[in-house]
N, C-alpha and C positions, 0 to 999 in steps of 0.2 A: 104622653109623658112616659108613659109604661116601653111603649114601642123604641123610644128612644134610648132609656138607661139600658133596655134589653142589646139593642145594635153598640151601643157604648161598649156594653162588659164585652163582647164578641169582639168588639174592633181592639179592645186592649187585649185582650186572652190572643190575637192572631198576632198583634204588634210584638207579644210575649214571645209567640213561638217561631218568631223572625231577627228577632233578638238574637235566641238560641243557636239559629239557623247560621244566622251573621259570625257568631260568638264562636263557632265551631272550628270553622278554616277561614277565618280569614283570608288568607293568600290563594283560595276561590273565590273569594268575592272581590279582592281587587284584579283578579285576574278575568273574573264575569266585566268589570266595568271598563278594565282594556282592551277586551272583546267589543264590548258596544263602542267605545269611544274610537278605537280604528274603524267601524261598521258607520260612525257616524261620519270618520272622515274621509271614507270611499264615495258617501254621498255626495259629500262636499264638494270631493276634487272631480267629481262627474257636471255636477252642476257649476262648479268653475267651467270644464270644458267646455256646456255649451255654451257659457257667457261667453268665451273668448272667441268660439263660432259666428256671434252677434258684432264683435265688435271687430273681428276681421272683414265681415258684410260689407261696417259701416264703413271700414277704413276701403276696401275698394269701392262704394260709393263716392269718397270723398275724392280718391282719385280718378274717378272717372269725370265729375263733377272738375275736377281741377285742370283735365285734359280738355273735356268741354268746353267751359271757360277761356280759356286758352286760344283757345281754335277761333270762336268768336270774336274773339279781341281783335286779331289775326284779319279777321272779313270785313269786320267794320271796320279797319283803318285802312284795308284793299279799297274798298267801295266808297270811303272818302277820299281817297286819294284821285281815286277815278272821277271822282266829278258828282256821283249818285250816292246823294244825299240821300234819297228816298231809301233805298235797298241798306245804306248804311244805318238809319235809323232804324229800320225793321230788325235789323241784327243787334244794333246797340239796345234794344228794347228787352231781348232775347238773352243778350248779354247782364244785363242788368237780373232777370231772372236768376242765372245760372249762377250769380253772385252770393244771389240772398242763400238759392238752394246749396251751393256752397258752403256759406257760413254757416248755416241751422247744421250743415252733416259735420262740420269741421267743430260744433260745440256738443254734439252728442257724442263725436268718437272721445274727445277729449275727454267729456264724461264718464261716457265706459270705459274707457285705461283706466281712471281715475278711478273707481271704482272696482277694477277688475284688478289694477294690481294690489289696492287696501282687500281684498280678499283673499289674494294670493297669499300676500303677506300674513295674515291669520294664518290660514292653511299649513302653511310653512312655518306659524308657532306651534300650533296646534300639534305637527307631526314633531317637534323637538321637544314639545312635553310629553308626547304617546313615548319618545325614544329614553325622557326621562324615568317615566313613569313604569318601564321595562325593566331597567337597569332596578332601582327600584324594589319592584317585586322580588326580583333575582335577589336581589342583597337580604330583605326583610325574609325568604324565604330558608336563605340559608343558615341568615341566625335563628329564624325559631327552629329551624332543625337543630343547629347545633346548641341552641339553651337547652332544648329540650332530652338533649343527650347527657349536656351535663349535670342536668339533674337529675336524670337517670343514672346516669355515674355518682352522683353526689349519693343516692339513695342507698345504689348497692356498696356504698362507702361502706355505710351505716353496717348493713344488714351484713360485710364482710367481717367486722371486728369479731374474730373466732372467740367468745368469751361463753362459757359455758353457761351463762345465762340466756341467753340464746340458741336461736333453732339450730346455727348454724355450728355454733359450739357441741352442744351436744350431740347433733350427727357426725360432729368429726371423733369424740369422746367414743361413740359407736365405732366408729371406721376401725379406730386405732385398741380398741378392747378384742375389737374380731383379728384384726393382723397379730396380735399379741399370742393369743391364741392360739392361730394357725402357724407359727416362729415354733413356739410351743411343741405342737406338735409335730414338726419336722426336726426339733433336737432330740426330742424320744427314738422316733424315727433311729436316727441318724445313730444314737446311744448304742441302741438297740442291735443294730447291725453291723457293729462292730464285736458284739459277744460271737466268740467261738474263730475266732481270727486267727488265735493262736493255735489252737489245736488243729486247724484246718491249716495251716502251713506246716506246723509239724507233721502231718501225719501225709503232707505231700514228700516232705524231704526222706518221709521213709520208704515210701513209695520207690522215689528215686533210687535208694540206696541200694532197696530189694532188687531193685532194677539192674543196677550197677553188677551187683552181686552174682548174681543168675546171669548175667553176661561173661563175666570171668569164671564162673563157674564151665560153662560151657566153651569157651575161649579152652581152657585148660583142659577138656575132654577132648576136643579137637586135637590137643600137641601144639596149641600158637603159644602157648605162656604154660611155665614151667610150677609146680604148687610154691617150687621153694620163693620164684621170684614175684613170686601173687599177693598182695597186701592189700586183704578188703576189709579190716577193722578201722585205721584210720579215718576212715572218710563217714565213721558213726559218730567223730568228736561235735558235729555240729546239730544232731537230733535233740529233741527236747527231751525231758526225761522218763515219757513213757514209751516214745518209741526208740530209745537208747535202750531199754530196758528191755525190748521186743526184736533189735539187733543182735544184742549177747546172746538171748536164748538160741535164737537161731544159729549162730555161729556153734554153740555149745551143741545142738543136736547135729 
């Protein structure tokens, strides 16, 4: 009694963990039993072949048997015609055999067709439900792939609703307090590098000027240009006001 509830809970704990097994992929397990069920009907159609090997035998037995026959009939109504009764009996006796052997082979082949093509006929069910049962898997394979996407898509529905109750919210709440930041800090930047813009054009346009100046300065020590016709104050109307300031003087000294 003991031995038995012990093999019981075993046999239910294994029945469990095939359950599991089953429950897991399905579409391996109807694809395991497409596997066996064409492996069963490779059998099949081998052992149709040799049936049909049996019943081609019988079928040239039957025709030999019908040629025989034949032949016989043939002799004894020679050998009656001739007159010899005797030899024609011998042969109609013979005859009579080849008859009987005749019919028994002419009710067996009939049998194995009969037989042989109610098997065929299976065989040739058999391979349109293997062809259904293909199709089939193929279809039930694709939808659980594709349910299983859309719930995967259904999930990360969920988990996209940017709502700052969520992980996904406040990582973005992070993303966007760091870019804020960093904006931030490229307008300082940016502020910043614009002080002295002014004075650093003004104090190129005086650069120029001095330039200008010290050119005509030297033009007119040469004899190319004359003092009276030399006018190098004008061209300080556009300095800012410290190197205007820095023009006069020099002019003055």
């Amino acid at each position: 009694m003991i031995v038995e509830k012990f093999w019981s809970a075993i046999r239910a704990q294994l029945n469990k963990i095939a359950n599991l097994f089953w429950e897991a992929d399905p579409i391996a397990q109807l694809r395991y039993e497409y596997d066996r069920a064409v492996e069963q009907l490779k059998e099949g159609r081998t052992g149709l072949e040799q049936y049909r090997g049996l019943v081609e035998r019988v079928t040239r037995q039957v025709t030999v048997n019908t040629s025989h026959t034949k032949q016989l009939e043939a002799q004894t109504k020679a050998y009656l015609k001739a007159g010899d009764r005797t030899t024609a009996a011998r042969f109609a006796l013979e005859l009579q055999k080849a008859k009987t052997e005749l019919a028994a082979n002419e009710q067996q082949l009939q049998m194995h067709e009969t037989a042989y093509g109610n098997n065929l006929r299976k065989i040739q069910h058999a391979n349109s439900k293997l062809v259904e049962l293909r199709q089939k898997i193929q279809k039930y394979d694709a939808e659980l792939k594709m349910s299983a996407a859309e719930a995967e898509i259904a999930k990360l529905a969920e988990s996209f609703d940017l709502n700052l109750t969520t992980d996904f919210g406040q990582i973005e709440a992070v993303i966007q307090e760091k870019i804020d930041k960093n904006r931030g800090k490229v307008r300082v930047a940016a502020d910043l590098s614009s002080k002295g813009i002014a004075e650093i054009d003004a104090e190129e346009k005086m650069q120029a000027v001095l330039a200008e100046e010290a050119l005509t300065n030297f033009e007119v020590e040469l004899g190319l240009k004359s003092p009276e016709t030399t006018r190098i104050a004008p061209a300080a109307k556009d300095l800012g006001p410290a190197a205007t300031d820095k023009a006069t003087e020099k002019q003055t000294n």
